[in-house]
Backbone as XML, in Angstrom:
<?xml version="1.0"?>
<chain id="A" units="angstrom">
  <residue number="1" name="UNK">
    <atom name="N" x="105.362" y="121.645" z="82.422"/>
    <atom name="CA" x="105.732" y="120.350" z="82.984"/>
    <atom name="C" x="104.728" y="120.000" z="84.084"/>
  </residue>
  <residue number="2" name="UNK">
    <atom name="N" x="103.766" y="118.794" z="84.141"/>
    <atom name="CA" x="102.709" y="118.485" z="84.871"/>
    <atom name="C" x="103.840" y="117.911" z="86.362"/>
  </residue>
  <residue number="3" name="UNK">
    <atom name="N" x="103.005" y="117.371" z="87.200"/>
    <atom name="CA" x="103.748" y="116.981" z="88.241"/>
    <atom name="C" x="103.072" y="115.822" z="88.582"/>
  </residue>
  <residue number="4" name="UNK">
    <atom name="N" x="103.139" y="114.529" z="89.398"/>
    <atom name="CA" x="103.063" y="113.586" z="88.903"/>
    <atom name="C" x="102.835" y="112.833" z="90.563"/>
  </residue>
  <residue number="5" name="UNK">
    <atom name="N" x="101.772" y="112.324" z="90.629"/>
    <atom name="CA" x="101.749" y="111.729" z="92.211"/>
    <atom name="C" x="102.235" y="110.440" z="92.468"/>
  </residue>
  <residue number="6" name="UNK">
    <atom name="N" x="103.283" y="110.101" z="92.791"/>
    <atom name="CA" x="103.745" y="109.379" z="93.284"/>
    <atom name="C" x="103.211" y="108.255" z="94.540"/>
  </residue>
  <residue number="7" name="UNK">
    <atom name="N" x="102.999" y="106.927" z="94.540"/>
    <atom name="CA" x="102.022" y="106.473" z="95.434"/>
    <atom name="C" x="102.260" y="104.893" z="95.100"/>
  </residue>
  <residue number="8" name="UNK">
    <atom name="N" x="102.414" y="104.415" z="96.600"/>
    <atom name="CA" x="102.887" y="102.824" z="96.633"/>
    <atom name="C" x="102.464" y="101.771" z="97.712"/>
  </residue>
  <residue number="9" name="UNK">
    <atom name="N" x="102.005" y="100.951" z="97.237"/>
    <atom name="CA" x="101.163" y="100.537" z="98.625"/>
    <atom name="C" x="102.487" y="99.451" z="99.641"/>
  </residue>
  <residue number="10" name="UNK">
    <atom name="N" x="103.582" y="99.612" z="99.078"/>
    <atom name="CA" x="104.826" y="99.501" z="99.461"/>
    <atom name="C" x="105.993" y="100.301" z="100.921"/>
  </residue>
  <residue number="11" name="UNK">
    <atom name="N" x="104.945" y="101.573" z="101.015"/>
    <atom name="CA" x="104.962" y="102.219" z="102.061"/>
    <atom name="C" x="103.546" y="102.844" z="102.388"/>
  </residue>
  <residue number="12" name="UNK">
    <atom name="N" x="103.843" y="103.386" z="103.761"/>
    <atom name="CA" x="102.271" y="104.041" z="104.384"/>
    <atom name="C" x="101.577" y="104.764" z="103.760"/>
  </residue>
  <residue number="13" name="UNK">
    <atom name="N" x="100.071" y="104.507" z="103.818"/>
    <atom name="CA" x="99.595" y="105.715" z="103.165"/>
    <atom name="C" x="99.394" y="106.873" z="103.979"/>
  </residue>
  <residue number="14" name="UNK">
    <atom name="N" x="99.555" y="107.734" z="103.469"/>
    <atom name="CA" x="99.130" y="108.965" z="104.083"/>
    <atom name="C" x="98.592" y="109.222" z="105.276"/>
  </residue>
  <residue number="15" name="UNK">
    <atom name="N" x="98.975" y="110.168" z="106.360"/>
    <atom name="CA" x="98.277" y="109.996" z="107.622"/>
    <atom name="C" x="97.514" y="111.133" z="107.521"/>
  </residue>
  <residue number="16" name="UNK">
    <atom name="N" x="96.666" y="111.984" z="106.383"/>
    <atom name="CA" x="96.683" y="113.156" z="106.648"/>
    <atom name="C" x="96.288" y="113.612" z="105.107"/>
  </residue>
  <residue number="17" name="UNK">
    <atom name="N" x="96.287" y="114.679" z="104.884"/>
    <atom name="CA" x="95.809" y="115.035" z="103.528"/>
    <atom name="C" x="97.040" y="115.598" z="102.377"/>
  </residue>
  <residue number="18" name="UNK">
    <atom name="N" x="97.505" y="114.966" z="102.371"/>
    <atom name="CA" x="98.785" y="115.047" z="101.104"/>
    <atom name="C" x="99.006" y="113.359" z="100.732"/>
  </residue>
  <residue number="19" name="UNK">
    <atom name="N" x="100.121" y="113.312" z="99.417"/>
    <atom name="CA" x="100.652" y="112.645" z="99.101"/>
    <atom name="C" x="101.932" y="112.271" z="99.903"/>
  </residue>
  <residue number="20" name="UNK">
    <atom name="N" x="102.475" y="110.718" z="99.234"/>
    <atom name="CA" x="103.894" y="110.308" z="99.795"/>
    <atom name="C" x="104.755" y="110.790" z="98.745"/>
  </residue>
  <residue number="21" name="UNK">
    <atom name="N" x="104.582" y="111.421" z="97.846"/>
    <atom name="CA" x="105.500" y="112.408" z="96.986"/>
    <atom name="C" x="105.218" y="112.391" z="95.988"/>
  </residue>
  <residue number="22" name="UNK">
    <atom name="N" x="105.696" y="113.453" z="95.156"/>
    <atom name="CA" x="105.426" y="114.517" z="93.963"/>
    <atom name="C" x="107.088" y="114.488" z="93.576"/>
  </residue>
  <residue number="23" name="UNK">
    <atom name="N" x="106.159" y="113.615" z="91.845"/>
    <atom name="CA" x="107.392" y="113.827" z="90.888"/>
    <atom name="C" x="107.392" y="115.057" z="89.596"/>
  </residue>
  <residue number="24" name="UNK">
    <atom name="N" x="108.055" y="116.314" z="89.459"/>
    <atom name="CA" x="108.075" y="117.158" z="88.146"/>
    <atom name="C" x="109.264" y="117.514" z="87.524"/>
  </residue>
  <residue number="25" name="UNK">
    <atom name="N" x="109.293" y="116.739" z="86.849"/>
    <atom name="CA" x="110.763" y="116.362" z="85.556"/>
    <atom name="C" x="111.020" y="115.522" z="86.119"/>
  </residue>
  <residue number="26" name="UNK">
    <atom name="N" x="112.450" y="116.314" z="86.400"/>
    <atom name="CA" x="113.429" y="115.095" z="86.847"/>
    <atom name="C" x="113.623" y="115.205" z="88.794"/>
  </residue>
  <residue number="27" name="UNK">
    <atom name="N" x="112.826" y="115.634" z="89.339"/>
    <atom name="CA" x="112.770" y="116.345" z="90.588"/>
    <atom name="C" x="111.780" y="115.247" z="90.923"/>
  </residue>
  <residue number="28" name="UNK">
    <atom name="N" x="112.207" y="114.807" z="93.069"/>
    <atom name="CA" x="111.056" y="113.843" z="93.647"/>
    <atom name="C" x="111.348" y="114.598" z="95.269"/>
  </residue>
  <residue number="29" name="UNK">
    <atom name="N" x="110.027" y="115.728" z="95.134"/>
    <atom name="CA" x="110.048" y="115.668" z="96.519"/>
    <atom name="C" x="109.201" y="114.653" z="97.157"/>
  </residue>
  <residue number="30" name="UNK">
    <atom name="N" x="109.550" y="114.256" z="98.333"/>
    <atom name="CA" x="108.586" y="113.284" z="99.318"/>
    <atom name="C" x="108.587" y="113.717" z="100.859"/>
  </residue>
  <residue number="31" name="UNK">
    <atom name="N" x="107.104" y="113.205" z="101.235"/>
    <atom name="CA" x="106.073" y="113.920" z="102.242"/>
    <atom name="C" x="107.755" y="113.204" z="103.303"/>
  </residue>
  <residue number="32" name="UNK">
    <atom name="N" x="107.483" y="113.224" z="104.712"/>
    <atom name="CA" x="108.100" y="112.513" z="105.655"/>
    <atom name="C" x="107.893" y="111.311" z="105.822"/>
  </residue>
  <residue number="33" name="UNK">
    <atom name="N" x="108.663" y="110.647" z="106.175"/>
    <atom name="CA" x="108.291" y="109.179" z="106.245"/>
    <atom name="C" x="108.386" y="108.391" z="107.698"/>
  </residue>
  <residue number="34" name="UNK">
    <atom name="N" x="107.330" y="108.021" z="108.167"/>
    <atom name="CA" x="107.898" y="107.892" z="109.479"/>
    <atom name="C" x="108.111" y="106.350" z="109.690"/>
  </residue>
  <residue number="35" name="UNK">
    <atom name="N" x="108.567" y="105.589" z="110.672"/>
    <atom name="CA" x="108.641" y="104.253" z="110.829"/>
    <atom name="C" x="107.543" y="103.378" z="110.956"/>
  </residue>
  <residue number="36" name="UNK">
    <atom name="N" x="106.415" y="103.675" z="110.514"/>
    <atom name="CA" x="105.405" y="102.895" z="110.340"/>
    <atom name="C" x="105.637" y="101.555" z="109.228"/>
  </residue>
  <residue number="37" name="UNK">
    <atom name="N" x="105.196" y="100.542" z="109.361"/>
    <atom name="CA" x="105.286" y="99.344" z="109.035"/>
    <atom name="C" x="103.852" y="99.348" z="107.373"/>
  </residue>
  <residue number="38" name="UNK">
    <atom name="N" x="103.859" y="99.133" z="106.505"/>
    <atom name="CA" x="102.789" y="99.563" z="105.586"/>
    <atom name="C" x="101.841" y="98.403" z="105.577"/>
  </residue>
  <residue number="39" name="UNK">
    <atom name="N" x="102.324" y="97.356" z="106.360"/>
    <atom name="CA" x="100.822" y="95.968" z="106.174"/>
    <atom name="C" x="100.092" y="96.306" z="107.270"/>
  </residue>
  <residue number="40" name="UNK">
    <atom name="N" x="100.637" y="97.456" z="108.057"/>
    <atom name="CA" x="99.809" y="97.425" z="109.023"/>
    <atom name="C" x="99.242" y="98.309" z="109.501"/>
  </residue>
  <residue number="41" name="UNK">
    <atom name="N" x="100.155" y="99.391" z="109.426"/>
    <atom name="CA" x="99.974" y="100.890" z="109.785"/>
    <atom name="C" x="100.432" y="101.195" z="110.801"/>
  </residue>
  <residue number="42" name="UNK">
    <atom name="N" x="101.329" y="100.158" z="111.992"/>
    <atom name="CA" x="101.638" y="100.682" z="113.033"/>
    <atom name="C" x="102.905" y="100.753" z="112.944"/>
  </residue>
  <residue number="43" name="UNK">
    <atom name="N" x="103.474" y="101.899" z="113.890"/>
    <atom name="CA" x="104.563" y="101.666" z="114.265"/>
    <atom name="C" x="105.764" y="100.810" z="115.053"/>
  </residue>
  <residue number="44" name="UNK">
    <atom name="N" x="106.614" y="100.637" z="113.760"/>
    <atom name="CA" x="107.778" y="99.998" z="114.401"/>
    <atom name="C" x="108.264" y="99.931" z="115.979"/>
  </residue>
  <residue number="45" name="UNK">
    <atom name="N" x="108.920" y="99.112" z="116.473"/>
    <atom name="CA" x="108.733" y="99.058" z="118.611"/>
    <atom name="C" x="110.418" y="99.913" z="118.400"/>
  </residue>
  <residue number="46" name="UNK">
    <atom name="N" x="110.311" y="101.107" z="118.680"/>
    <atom name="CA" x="111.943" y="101.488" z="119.109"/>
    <atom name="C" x="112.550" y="102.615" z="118.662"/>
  </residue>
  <residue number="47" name="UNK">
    <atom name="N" x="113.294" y="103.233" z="118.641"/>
    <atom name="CA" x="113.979" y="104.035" z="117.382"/>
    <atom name="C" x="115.043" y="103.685" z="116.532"/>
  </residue>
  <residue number="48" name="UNK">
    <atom name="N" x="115.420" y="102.248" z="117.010"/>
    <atom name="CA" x="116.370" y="102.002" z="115.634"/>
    <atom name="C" x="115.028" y="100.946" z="114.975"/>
  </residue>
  <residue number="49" name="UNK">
    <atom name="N" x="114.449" y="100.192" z="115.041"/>
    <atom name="CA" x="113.246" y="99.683" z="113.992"/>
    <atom name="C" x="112.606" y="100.924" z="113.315"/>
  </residue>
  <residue number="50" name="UNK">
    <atom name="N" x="112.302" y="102.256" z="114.028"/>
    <atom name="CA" x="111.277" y="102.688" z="113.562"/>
    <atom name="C" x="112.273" y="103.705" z="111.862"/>
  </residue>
  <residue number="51" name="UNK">
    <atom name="N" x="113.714" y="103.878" z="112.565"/>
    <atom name="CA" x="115.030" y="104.220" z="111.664"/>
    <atom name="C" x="114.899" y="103.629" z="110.494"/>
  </residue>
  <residue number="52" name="UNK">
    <atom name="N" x="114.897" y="102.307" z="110.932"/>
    <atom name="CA" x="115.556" y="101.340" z="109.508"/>
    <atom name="C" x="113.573" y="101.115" z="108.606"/>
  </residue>
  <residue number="53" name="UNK">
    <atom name="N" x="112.604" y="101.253" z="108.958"/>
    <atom name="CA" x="111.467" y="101.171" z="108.474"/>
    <atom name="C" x="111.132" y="102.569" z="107.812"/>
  </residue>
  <residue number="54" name="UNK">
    <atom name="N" x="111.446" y="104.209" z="108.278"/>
    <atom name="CA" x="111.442" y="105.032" z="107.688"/>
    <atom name="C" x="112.450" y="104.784" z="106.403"/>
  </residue>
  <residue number="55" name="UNK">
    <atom name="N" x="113.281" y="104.604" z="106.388"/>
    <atom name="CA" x="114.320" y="104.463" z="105.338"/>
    <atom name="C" x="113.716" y="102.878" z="104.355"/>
  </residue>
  <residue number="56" name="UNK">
    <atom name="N" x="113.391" y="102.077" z="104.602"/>
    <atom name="CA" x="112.705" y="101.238" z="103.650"/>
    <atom name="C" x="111.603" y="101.520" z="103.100"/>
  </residue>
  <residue number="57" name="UNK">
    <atom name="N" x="110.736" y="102.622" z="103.789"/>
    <atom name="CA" x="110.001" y="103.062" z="103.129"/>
    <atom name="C" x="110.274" y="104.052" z="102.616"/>
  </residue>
  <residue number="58" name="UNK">
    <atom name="N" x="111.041" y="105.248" z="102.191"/>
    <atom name="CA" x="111.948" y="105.876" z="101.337"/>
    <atom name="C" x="112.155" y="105.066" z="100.193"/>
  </residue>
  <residue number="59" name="UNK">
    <atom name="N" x="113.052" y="103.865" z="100.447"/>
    <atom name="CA" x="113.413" y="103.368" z="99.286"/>
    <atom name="C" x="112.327" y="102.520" z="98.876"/>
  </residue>
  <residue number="60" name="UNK">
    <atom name="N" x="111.127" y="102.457" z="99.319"/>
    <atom name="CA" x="109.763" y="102.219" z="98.093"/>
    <atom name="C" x="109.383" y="103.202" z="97.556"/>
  </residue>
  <residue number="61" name="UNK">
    <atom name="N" x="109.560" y="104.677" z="98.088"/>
    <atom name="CA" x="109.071" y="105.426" z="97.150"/>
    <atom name="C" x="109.937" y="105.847" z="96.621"/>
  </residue>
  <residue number="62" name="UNK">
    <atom name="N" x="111.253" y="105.832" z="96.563"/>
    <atom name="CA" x="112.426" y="106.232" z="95.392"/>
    <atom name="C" x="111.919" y="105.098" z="94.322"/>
  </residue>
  <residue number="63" name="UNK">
    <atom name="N" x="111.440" y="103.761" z="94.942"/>
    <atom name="CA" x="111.810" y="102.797" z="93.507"/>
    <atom name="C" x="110.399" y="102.866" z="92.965"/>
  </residue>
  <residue number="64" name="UNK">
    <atom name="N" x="109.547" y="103.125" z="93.496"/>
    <atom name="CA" x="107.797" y="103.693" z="92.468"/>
    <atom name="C" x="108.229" y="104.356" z="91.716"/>
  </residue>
  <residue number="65" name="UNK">
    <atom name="N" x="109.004" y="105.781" z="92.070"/>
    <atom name="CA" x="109.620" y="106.970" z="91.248"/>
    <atom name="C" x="110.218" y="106.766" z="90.114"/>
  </residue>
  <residue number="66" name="UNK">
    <atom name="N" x="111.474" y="105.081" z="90.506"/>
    <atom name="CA" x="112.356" y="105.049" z="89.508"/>
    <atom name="C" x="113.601" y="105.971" z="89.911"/>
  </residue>
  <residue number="67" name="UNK">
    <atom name="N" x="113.169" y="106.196" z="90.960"/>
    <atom name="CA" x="114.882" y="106.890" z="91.736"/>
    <atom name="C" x="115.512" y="106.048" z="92.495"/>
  </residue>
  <residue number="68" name="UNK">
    <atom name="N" x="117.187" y="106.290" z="92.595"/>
    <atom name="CA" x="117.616" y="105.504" z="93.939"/>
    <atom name="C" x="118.333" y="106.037" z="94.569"/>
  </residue>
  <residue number="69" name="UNK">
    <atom name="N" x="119.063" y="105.779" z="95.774"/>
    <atom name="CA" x="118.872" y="106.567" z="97.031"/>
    <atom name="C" x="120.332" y="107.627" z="96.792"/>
  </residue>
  <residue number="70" name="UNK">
    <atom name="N" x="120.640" y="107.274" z="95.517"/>
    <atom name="CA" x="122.273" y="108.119" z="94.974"/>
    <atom name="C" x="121.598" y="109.460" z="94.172"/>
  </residue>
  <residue number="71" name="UNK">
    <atom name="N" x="120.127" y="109.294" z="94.278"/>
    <atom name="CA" x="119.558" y="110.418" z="93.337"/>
    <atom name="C" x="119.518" y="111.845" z="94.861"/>
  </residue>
  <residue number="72" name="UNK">
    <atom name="N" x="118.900" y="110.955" z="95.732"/>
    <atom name="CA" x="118.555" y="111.801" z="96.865"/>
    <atom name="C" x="119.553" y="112.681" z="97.273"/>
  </residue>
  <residue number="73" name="UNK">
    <atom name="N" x="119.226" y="114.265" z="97.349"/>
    <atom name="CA" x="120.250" y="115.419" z="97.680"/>
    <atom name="C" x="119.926" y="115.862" z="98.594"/>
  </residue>
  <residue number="74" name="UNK">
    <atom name="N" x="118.886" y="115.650" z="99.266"/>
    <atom name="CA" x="118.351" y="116.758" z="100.619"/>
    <atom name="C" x="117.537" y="115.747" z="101.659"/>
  </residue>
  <residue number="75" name="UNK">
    <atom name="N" x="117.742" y="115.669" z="102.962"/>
    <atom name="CA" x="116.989" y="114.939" z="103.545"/>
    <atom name="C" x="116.551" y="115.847" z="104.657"/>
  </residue>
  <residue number="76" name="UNK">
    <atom name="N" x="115.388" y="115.907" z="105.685"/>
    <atom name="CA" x="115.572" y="116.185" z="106.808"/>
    <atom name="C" x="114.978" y="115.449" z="107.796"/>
  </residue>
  <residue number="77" name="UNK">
    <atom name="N" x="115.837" y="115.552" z="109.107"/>
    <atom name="CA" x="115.476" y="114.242" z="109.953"/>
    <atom name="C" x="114.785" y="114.781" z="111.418"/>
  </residue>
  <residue number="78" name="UNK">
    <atom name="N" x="113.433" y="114.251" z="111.057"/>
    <atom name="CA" x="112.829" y="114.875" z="112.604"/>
    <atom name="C" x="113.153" y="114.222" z="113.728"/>
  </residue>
  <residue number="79" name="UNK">
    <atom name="N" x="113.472" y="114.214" z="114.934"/>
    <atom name="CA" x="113.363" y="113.500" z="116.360"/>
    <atom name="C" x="112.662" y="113.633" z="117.565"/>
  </residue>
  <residue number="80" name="UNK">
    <atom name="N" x="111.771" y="112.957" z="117.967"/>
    <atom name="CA" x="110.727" y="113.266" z="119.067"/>
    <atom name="C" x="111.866" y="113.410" z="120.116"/>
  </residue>
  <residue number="81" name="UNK">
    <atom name="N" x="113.566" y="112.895" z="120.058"/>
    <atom name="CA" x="114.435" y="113.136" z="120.904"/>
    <atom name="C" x="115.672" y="113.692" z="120.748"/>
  </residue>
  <residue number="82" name="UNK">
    <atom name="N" x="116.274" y="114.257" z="120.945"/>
    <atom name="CA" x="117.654" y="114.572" z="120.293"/>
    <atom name="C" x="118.542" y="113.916" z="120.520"/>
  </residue>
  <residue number="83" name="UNK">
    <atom name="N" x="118.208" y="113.148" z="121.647"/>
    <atom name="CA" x="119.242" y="112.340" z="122.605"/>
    <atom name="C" x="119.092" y="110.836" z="121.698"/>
  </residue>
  <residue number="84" name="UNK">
    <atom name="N" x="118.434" y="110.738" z="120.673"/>
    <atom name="CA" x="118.277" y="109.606" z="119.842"/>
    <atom name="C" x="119.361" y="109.979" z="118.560"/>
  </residue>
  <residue number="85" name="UNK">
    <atom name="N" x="119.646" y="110.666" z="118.629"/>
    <atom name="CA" x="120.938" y="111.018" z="116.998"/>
    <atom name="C" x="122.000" y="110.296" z="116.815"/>
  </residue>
  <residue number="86" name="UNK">
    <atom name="N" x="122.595" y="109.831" z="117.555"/>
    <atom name="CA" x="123.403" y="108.804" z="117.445"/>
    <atom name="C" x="123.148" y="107.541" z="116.857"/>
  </residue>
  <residue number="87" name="UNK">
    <atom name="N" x="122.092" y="106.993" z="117.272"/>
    <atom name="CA" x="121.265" y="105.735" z="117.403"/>
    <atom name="C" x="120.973" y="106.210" z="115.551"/>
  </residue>
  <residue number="88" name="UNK">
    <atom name="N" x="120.129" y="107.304" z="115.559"/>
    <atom name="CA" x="119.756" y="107.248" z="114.288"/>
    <atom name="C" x="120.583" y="107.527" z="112.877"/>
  </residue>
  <residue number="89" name="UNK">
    <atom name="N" x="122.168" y="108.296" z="113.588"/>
    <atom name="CA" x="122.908" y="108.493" z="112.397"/>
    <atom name="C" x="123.450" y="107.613" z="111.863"/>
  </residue>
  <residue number="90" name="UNK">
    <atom name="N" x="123.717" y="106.428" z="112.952"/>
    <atom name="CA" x="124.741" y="105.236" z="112.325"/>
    <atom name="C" x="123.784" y="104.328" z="111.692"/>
  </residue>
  <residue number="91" name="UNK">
    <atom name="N" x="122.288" y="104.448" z="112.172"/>
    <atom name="CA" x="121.449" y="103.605" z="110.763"/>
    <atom name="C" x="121.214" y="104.016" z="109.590"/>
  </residue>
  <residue number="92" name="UNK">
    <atom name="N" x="121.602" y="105.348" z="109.669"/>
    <atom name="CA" x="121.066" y="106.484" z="108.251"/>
    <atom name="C" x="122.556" y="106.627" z="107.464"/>
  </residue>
  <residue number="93" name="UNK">
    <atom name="N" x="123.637" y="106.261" z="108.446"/>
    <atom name="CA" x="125.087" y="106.092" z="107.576"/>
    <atom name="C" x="125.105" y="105.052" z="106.433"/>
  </residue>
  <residue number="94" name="UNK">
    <atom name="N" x="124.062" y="104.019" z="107.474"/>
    <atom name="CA" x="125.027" y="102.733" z="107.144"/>
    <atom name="C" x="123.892" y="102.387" z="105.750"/>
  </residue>
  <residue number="95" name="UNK">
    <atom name="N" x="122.434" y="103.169" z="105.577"/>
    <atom name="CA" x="121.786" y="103.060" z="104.743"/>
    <atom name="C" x="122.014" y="103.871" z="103.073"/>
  </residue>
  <residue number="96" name="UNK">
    <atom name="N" x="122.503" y="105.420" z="103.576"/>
    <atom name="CA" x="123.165" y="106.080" z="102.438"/>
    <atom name="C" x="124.900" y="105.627" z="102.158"/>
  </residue>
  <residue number="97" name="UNK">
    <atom name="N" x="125.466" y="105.062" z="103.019"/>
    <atom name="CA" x="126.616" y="104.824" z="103.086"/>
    <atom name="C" x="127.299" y="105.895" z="101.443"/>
  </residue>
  <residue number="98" name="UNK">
    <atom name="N" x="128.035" y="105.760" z="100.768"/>
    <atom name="CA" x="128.984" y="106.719" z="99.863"/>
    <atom name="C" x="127.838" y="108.353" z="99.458"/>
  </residue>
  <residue number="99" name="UNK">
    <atom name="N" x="127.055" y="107.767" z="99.205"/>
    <atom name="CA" x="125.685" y="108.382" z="98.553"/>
    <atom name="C" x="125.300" y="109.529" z="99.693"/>
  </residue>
  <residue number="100" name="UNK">
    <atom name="N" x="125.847" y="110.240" z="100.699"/>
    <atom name="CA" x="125.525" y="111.081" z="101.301"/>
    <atom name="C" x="124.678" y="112.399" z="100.982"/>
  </residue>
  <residue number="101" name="UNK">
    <atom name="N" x="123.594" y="112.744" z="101.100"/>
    <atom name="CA" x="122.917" y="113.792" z="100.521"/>
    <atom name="C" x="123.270" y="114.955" z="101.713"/>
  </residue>
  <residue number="102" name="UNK">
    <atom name="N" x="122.844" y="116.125" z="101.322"/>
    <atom name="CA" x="123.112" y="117.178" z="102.848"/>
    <atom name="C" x="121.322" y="116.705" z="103.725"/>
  </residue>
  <residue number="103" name="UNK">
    <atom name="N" x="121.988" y="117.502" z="104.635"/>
    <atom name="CA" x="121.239" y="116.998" z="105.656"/>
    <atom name="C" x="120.752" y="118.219" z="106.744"/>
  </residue>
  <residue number="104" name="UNK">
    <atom name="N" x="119.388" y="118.147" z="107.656"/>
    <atom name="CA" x="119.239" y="118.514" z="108.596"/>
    <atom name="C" x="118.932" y="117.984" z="109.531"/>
  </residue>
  <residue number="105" name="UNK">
    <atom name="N" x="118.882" y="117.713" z="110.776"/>
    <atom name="CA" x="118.415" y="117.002" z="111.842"/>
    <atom name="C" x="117.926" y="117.949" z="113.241"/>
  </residue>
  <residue number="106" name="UNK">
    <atom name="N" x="116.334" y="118.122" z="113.239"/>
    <atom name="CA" x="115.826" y="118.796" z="114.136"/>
    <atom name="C" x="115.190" y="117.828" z="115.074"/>
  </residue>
  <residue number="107" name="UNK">
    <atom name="N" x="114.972" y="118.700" z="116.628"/>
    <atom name="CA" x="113.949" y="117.778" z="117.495"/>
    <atom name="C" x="112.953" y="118.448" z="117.505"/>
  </residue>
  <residue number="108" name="UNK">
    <atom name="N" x="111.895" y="118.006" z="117.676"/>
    <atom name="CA" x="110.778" y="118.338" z="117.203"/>
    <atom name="C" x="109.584" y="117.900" z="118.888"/>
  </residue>
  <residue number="109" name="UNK">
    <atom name="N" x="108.849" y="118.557" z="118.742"/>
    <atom name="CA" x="108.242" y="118.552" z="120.016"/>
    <atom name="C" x="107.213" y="116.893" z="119.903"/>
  </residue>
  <residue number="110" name="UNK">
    <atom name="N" x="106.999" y="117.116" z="119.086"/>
    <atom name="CA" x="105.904" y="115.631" z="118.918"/>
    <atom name="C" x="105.914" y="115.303" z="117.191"/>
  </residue>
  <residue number="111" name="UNK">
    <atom name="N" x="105.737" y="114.014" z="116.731"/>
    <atom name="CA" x="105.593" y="113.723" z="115.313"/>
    <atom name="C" x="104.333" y="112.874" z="115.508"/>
  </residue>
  <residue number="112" name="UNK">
    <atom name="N" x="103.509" y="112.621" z="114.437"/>
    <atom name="CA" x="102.319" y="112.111" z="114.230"/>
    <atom name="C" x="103.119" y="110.640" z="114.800"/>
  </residue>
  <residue number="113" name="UNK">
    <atom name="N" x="101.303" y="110.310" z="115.263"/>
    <atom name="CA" x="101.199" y="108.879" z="115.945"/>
    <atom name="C" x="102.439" y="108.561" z="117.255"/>
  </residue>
  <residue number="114" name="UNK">
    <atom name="N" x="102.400" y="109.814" z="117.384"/>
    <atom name="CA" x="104.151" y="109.764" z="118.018"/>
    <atom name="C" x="104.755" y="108.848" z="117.845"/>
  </residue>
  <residue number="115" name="UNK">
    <atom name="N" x="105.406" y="109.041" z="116.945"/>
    <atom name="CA" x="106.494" y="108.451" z="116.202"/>
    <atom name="C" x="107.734" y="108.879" z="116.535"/>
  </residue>
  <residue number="116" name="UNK">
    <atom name="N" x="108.831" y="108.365" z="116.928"/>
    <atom name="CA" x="110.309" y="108.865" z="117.570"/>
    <atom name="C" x="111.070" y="109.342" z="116.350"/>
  </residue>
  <residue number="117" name="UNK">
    <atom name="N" x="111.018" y="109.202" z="115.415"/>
    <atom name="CA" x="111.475" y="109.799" z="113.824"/>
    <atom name="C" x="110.959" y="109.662" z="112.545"/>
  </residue>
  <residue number="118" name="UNK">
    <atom name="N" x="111.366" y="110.522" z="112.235"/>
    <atom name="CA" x="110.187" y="111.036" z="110.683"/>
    <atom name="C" x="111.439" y="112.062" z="109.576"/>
  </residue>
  <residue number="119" name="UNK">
    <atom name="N" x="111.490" y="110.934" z="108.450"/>
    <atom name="CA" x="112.011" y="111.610" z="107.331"/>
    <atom name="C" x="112.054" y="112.038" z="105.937"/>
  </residue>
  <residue number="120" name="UNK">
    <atom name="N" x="112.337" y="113.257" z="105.720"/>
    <atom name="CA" x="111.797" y="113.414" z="104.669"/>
    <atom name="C" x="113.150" y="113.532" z="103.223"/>
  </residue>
  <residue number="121" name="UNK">
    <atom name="N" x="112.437" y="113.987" z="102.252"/>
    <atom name="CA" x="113.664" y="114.159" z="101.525"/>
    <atom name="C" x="113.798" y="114.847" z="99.858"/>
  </residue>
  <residue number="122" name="UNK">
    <atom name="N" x="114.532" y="115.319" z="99.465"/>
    <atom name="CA" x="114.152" y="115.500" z="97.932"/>
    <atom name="C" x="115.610" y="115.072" z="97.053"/>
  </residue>
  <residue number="123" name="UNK">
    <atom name="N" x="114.911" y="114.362" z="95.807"/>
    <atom name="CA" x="115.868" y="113.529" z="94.710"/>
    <atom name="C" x="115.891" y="114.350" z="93.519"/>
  </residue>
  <residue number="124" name="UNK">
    <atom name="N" x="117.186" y="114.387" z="92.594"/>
    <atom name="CA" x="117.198" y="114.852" z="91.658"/>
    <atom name="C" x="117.633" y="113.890" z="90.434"/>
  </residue>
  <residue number="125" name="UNK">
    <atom name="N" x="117.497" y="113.614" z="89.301"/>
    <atom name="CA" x="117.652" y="112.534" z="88.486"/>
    <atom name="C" x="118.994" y="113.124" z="87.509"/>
  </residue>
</chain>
């Protein structure tokens, strides 16, 4: 079974030397996604913009894939703060709403471009 690069000019490209995710079968892991804006490359002003822009860009690369966000089983959620989890769970509720995948949520000392959150995730079909 080959594996399959996944790639959308619908979200950011790459900050770095990997892909925005790898499809093999029925399996989509994807790189992290952080709140960067894709016409532009910068980041969203905040941590609930930069929330709701990681997660739209998720769901461009679920829909390149042909996945949707009820496929997604595993997410993990970086935070340049911890003291931001609140802020970020009730945008990440209200985005998976029934469709809950498991989850981790770490703080993390710094994320590229310092970025206040960065997420990643893997889908199964």
């Amino acid at each position: 079974m080959e594996k399959k690069i996944i790639n959308t000019d619908k979200a950011p490209a790459a900050v770095g030397p990997y892909v925005q995710a790898i499809q093999k079968g029925n399996m989509l892991y994807a790189s992290g996604q952080l709140g960067l804006v894709p016409e532009t490359g910068v980041l969203a002003e905040g941590v609930q913009a930069q929330t709701k822009q990681s997660l739209a860009n998720i769901q461009a690369v679920l829909d390149e894939a042909g996945f949707a966000k009820e496929d997604v089983v595993k997410t993990t959620v970086f935070l340049a703060d911890i003291r931001d989890f609140a802020v970020v769970n009730e945008i990440y509720a209200e985005y998976f709403g029934d469709a809950k995948p498991a989850r981790s949520c770490v703080e993390v000392a710094k994320l590229p471009k310092d970025g206040l959150v960065e997420i990643e995730f893997v889908a199964i079909k």
